[in-house]
PDB file of N, H, CA, C and O in Angstrom:
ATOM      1  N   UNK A   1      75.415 -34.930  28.447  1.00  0.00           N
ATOM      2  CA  UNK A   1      75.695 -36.329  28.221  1.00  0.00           C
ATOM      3  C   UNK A   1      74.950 -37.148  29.279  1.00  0.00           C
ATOM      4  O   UNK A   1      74.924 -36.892  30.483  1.00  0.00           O
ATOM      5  N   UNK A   2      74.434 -38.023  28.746  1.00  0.00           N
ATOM      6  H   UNK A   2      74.455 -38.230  27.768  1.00  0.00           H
ATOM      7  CA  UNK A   2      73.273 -39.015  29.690  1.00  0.00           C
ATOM      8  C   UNK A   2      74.450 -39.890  30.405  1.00  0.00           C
ATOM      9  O   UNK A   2      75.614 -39.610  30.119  1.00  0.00           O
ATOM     10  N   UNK A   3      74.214 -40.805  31.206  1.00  0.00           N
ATOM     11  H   UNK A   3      73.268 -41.033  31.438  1.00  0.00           H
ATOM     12  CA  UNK A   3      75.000 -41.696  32.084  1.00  0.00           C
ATOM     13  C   UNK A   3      75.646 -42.416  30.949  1.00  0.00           C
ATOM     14  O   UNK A   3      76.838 -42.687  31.093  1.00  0.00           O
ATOM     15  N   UNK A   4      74.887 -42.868  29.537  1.00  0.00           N
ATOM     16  H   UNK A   4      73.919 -42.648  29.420  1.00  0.00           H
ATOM     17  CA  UNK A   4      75.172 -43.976  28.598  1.00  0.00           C
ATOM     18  C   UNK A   4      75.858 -43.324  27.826  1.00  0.00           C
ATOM     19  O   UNK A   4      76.166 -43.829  26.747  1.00  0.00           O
ATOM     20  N   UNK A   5      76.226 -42.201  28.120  1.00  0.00           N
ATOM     21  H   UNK A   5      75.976 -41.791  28.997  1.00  0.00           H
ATOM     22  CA  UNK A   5      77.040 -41.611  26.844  1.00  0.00           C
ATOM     23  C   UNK A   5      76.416 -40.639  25.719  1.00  0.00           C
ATOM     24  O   UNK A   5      75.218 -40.382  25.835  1.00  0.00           O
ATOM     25  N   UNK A   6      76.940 -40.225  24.923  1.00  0.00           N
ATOM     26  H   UNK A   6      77.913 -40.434  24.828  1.00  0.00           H
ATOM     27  CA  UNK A   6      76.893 -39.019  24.240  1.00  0.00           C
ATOM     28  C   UNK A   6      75.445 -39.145  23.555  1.00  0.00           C
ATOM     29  O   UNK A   6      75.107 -40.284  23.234  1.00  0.00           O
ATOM     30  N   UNK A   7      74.598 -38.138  23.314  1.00  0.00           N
ATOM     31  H   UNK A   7      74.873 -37.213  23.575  1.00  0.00           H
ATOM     32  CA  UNK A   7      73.377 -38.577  22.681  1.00  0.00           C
ATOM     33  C   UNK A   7      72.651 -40.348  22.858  1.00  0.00           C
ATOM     34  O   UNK A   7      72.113 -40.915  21.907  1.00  0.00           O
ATOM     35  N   UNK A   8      72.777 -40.887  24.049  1.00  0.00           N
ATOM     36  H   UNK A   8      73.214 -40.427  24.821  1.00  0.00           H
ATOM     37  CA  UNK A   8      72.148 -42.102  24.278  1.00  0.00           C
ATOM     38  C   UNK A   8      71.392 -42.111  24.934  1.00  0.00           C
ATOM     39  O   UNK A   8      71.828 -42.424  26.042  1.00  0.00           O
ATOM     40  N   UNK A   9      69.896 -41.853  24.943  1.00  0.00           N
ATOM     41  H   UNK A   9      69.542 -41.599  24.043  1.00  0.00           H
ATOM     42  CA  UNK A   9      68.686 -41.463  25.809  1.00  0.00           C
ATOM     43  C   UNK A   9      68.510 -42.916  26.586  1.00  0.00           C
ATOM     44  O   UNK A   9      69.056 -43.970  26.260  1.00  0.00           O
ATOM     45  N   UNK A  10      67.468 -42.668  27.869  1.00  0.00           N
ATOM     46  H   UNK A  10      67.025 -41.812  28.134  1.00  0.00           H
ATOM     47  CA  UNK A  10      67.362 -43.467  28.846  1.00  0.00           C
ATOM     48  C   UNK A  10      66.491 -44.246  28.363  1.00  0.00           C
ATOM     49  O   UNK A  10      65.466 -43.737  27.912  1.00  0.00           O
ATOM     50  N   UNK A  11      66.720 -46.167  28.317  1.00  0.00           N
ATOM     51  H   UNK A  11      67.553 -46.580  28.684  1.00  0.00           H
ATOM     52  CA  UNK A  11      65.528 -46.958  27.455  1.00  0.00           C
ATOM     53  C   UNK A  11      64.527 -46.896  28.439  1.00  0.00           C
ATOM     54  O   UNK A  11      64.748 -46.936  29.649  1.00  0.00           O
ATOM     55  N   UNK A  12      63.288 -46.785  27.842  1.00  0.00           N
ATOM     56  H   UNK A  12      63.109 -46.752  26.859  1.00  0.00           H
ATOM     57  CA  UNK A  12      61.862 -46.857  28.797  1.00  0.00           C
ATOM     58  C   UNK A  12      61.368 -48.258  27.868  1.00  0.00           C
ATOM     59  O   UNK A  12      61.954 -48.876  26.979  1.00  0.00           O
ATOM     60  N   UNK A  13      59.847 -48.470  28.590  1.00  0.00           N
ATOM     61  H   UNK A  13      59.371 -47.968  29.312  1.00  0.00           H
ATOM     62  CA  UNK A  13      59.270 -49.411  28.657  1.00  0.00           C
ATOM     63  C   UNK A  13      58.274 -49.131  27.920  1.00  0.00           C
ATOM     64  O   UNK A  13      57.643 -48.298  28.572  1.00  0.00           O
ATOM     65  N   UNK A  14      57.708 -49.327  26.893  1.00  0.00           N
ATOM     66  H   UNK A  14      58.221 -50.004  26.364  1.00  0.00           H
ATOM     67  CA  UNK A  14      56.619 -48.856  26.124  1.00  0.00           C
ATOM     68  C   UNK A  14      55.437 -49.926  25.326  1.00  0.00           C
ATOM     69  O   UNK A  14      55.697 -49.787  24.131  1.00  0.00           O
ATOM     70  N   UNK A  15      54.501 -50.721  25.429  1.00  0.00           N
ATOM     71  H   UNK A  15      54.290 -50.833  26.400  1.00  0.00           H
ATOM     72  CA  UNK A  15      53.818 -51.316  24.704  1.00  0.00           C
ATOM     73  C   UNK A  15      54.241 -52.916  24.874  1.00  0.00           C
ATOM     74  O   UNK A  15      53.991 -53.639  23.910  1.00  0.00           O
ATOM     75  N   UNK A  16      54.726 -53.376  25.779  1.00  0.00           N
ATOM     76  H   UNK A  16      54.929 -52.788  26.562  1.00  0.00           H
ATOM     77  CA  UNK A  16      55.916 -54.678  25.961  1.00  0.00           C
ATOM     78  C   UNK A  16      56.711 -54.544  24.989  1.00  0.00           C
ATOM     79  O   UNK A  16      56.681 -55.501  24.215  1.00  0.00           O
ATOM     80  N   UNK A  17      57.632 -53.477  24.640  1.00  0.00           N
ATOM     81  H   UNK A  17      57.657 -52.700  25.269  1.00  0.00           H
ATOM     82  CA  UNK A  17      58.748 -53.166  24.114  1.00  0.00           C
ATOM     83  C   UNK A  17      59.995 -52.320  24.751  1.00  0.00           C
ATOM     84  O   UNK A  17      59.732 -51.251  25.302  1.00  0.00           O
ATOM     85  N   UNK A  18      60.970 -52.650  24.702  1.00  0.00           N
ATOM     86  H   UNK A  18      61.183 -53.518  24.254  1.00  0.00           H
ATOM     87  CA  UNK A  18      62.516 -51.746  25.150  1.00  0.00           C
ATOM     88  C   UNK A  18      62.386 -50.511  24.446  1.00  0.00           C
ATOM     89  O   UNK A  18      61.879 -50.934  23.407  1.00  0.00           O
ATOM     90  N   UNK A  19      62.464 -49.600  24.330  1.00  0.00           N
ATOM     91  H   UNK A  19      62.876 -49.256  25.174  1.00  0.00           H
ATOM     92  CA  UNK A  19      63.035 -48.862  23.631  1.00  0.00           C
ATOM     93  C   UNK A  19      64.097 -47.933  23.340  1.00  0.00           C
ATOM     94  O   UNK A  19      64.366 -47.214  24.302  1.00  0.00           O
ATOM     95  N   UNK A  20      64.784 -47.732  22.299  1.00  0.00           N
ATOM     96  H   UNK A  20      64.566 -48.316  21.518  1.00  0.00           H
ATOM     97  CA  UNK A  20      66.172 -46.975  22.819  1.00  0.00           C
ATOM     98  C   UNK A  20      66.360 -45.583  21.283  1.00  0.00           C
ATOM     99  O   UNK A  20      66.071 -45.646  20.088  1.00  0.00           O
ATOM    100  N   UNK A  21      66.819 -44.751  21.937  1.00  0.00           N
ATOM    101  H   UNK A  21      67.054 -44.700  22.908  1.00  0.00           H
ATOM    102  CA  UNK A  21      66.919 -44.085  20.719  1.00  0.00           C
ATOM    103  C   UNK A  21      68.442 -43.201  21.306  1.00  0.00           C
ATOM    104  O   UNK A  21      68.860 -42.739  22.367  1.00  0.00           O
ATOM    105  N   UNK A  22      68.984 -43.348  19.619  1.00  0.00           N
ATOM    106  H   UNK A  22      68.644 -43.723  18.756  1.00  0.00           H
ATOM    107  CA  UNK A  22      70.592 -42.699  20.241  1.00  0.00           C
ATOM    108  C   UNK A  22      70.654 -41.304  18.743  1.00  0.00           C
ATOM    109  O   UNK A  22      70.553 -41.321  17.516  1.00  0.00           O
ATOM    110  N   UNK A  23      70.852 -40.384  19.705  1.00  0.00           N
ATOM    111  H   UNK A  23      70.934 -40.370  20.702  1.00  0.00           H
ATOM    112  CA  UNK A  23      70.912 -38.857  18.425  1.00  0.00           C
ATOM    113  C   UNK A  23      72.339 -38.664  18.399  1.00  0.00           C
ATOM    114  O   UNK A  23      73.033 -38.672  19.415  1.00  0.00           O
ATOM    115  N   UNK A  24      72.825 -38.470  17.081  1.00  0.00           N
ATOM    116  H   UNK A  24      72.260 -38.464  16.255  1.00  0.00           H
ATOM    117  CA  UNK A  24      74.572 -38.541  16.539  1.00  0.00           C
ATOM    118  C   UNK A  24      74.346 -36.360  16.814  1.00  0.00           C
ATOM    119  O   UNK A  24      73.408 -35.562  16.831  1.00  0.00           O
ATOM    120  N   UNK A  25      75.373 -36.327  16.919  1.00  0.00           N
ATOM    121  H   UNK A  25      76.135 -36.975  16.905  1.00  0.00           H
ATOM    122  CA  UNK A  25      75.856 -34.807  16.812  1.00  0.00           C
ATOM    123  C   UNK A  25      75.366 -34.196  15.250  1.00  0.00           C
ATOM    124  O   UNK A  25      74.841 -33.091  15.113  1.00  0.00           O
ATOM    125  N   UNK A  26      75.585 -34.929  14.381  1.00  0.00           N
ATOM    126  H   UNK A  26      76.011 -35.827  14.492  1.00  0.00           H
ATOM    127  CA  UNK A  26      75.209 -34.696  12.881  1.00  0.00           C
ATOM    128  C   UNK A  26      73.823 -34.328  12.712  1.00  0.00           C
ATOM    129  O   UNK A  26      73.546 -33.775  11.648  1.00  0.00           O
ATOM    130  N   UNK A  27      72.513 -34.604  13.894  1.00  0.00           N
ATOM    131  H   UNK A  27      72.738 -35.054  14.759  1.00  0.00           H
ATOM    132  CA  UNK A  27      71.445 -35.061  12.739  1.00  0.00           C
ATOM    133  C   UNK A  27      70.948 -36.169  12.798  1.00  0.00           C
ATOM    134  O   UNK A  27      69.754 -36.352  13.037  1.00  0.00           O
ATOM    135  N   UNK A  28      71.749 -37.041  12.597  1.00  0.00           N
ATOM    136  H   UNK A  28      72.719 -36.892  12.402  1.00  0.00           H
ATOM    137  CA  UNK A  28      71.187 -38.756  12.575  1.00  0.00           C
ATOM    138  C   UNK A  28      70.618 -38.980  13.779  1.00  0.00           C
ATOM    139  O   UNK A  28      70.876 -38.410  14.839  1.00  0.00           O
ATOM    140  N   UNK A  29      69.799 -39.872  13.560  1.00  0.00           N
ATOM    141  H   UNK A  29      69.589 -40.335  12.699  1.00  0.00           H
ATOM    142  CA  UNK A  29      69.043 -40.431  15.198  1.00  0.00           C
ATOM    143  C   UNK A  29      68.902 -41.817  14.842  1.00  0.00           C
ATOM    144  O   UNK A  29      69.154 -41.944  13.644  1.00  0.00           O
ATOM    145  N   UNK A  30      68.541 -43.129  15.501  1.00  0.00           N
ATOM    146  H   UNK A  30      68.337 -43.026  16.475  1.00  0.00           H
ATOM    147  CA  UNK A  30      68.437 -44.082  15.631  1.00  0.00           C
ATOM    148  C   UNK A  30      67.617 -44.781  16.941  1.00  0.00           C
ATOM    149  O   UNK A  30      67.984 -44.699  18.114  1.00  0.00           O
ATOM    150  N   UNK A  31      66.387 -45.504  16.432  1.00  0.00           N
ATOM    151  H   UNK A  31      66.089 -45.571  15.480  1.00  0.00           H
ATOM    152  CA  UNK A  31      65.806 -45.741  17.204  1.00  0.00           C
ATOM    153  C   UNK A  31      65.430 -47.326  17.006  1.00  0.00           C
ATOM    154  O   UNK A  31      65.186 -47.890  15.939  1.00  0.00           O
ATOM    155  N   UNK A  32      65.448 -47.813  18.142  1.00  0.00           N
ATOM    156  H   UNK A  32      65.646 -47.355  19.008  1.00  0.00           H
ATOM    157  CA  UNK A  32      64.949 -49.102  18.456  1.00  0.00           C
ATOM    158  C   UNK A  32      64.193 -50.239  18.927  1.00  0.00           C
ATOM    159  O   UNK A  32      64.918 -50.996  19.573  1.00  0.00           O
ATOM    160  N   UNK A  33      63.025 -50.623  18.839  1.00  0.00           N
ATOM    161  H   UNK A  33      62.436 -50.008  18.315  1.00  0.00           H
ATOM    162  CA  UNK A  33      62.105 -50.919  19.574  1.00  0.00           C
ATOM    163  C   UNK A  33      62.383 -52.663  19.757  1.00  0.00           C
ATOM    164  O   UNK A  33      62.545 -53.350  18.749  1.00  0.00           O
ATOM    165  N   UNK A  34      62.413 -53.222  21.027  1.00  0.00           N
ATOM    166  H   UNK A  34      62.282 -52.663  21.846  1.00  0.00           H
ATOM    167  CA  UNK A  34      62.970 -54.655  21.080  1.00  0.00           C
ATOM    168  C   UNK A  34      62.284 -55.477  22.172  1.00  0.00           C
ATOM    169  O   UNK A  34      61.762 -54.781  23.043  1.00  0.00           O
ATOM    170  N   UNK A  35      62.185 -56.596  22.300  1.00  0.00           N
ATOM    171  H   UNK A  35      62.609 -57.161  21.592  1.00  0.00           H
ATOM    172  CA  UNK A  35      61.643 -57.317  22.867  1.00  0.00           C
ATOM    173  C   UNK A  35      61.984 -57.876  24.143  1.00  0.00           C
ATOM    174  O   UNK A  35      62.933 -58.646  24.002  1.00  0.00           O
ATOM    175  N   UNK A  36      61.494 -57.780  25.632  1.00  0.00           N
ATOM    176  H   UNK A  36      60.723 -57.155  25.747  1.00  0.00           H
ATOM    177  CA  UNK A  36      62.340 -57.972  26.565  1.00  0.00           C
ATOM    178  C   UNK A  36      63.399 -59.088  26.490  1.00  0.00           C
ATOM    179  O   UNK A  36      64.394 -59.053  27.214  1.00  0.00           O
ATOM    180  N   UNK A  37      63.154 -60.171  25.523  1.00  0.00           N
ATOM    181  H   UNK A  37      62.346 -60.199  24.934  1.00  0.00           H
ATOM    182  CA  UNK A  37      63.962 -61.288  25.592  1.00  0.00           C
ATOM    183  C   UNK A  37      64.900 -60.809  24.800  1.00  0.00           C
ATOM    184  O   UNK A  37      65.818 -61.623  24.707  1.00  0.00           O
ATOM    185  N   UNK A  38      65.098 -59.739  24.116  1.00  0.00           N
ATOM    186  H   UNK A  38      64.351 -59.078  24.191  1.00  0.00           H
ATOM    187  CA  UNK A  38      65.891 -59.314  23.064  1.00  0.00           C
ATOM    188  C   UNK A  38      66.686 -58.489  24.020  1.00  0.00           C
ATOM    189  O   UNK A  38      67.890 -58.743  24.067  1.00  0.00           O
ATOM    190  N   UNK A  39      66.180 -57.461  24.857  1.00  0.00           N
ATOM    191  H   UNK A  39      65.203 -57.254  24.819  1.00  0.00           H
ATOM    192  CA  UNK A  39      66.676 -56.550  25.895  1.00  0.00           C
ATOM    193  C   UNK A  39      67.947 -56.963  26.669  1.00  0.00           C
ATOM    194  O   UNK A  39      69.043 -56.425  26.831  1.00  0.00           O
ATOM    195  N   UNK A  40      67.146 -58.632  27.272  1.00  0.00           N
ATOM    196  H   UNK A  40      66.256 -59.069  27.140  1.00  0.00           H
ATOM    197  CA  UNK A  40      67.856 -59.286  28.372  1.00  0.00           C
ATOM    198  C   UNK A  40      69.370 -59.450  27.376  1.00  0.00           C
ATOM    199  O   UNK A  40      70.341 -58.697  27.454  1.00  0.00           O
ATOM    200  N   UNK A  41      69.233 -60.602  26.490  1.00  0.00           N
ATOM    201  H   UNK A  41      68.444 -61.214  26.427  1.00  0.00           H
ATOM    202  CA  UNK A  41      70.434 -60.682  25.552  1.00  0.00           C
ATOM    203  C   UNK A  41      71.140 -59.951  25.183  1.00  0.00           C
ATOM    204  O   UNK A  41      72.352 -60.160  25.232  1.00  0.00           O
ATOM    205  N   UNK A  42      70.538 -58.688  24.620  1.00  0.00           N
ATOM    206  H   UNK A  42      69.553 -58.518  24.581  1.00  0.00           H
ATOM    207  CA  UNK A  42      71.963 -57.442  24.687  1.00  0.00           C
ATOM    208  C   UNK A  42      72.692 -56.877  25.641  1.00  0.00           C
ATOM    209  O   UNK A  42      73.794 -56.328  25.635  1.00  0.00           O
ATOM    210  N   UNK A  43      71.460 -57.222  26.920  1.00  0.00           N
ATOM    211  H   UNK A  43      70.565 -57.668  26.925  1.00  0.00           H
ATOM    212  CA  UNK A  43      72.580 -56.781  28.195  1.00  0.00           C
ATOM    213  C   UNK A  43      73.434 -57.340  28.428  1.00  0.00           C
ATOM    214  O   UNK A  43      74.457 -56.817  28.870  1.00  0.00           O
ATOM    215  N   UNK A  44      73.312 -58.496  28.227  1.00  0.00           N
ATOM    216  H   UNK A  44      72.481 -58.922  27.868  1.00  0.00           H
ATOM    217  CA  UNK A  44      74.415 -59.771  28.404  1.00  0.00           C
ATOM    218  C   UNK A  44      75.505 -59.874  27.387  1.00  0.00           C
ATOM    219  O   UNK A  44      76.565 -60.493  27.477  1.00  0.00           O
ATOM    220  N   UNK A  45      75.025 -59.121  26.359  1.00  0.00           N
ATOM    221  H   UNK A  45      74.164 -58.619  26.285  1.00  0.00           H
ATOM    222  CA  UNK A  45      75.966 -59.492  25.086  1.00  0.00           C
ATOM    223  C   UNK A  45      76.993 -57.678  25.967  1.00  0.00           C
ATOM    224  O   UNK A  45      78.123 -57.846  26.425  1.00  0.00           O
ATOM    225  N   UNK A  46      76.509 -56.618  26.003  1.00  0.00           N
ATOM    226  H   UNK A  46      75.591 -56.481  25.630  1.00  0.00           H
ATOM    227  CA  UNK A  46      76.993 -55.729  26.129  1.00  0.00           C
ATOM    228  C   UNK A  46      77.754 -55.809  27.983  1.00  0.00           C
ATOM    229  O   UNK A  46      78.390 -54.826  28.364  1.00  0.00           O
ATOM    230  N   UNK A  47      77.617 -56.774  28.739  1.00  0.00           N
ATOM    231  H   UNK A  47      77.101 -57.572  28.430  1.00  0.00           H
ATOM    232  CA  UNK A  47      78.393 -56.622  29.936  1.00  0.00           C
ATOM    233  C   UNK A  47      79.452 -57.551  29.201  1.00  0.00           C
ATOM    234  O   UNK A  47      80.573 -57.128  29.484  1.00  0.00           O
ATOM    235  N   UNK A  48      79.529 -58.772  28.278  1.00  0.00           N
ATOM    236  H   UNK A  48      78.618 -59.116  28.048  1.00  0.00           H
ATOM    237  CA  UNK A  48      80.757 -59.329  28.003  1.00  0.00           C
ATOM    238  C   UNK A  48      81.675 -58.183  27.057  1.00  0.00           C
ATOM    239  O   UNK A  48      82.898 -58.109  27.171  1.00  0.00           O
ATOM    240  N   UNK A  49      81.224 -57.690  26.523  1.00  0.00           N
ATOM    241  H   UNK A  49      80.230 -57.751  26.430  1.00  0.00           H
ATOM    242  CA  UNK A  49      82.139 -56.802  25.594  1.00  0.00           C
ATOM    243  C   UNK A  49      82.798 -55.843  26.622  1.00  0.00           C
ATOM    244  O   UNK A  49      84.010 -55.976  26.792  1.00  0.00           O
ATOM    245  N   UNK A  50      82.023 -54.730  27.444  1.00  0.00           N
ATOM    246  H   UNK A  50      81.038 -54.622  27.305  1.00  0.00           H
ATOM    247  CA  UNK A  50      82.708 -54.517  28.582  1.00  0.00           C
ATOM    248  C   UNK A  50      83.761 -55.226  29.305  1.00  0.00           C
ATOM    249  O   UNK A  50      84.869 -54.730  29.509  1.00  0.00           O
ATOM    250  N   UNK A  51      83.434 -56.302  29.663  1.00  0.00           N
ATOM    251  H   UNK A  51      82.534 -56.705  29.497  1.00  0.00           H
ATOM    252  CA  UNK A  51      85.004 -57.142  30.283  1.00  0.00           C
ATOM    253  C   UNK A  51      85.850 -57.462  29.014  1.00  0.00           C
ATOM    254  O   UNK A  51      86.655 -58.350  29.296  1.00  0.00           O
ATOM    255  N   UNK A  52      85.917 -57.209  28.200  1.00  0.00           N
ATOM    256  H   UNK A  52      85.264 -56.488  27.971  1.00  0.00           H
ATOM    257  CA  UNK A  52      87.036 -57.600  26.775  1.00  0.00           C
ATOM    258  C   UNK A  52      87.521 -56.447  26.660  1.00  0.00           C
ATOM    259  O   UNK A  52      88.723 -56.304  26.434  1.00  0.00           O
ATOM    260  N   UNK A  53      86.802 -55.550  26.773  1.00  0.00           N
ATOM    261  H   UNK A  53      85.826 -55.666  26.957  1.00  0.00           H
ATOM    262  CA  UNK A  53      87.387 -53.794  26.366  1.00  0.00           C
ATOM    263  C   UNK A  53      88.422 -53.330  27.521  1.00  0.00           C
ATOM    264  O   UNK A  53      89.411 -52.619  27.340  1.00  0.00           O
ATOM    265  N   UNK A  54      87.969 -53.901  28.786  1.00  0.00           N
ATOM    266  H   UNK A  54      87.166 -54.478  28.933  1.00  0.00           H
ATOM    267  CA  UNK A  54      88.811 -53.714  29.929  1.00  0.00           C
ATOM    268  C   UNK A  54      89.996 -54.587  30.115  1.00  0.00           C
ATOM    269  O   UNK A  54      90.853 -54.452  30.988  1.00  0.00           O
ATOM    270  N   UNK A  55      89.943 -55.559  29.130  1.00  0.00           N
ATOM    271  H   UNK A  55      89.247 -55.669  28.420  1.00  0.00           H
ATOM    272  CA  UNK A  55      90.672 -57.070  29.389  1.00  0.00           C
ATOM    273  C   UNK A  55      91.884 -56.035  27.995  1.00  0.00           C
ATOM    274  O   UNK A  55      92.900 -56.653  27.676  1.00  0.00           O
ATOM    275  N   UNK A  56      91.744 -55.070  27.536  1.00  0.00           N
ATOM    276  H   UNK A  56      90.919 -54.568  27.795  1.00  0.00           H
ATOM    277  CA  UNK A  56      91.897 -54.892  25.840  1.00  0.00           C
ATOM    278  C   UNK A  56      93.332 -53.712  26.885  1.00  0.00           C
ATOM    279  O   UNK A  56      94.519 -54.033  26.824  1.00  0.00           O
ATOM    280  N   UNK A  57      92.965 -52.722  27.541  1.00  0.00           N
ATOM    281  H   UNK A  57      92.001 -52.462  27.591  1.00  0.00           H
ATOM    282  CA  UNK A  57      93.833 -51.327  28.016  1.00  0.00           C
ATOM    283  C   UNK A  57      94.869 -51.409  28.549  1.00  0.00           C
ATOM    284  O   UNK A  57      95.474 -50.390  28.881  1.00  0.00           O
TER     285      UNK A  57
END
């Protein structure tokens, strides 16, 4: 298990793109290629959900 959790590989930097790819236990994989301004925003979108999930226990 990576730091991010179960099948969630480490995003690198590729072509001025994010990239992220997450492999399910099944088979499935999912991959993502995004734009640093897109990057920045999900981090931000994903540290508020973090404080709601903790705000949630």
């Amino acid at each position: 298990m990576s730091k991010y959790g179960t099948g969630v590989d480490e995003p690198y930097a590729f072509g001025g793109f994010v990239m992220l790819r997450v492999d399910e236990e099944y088979g499935e994989s999912a991959k993502v290629d995004i734009s640093p301004d897109e990057a920045r925003l999900l981090g931000l979108r994903l540290i508020k959900m973090a404080d709601e999930a903790e705000g949630q226990e």
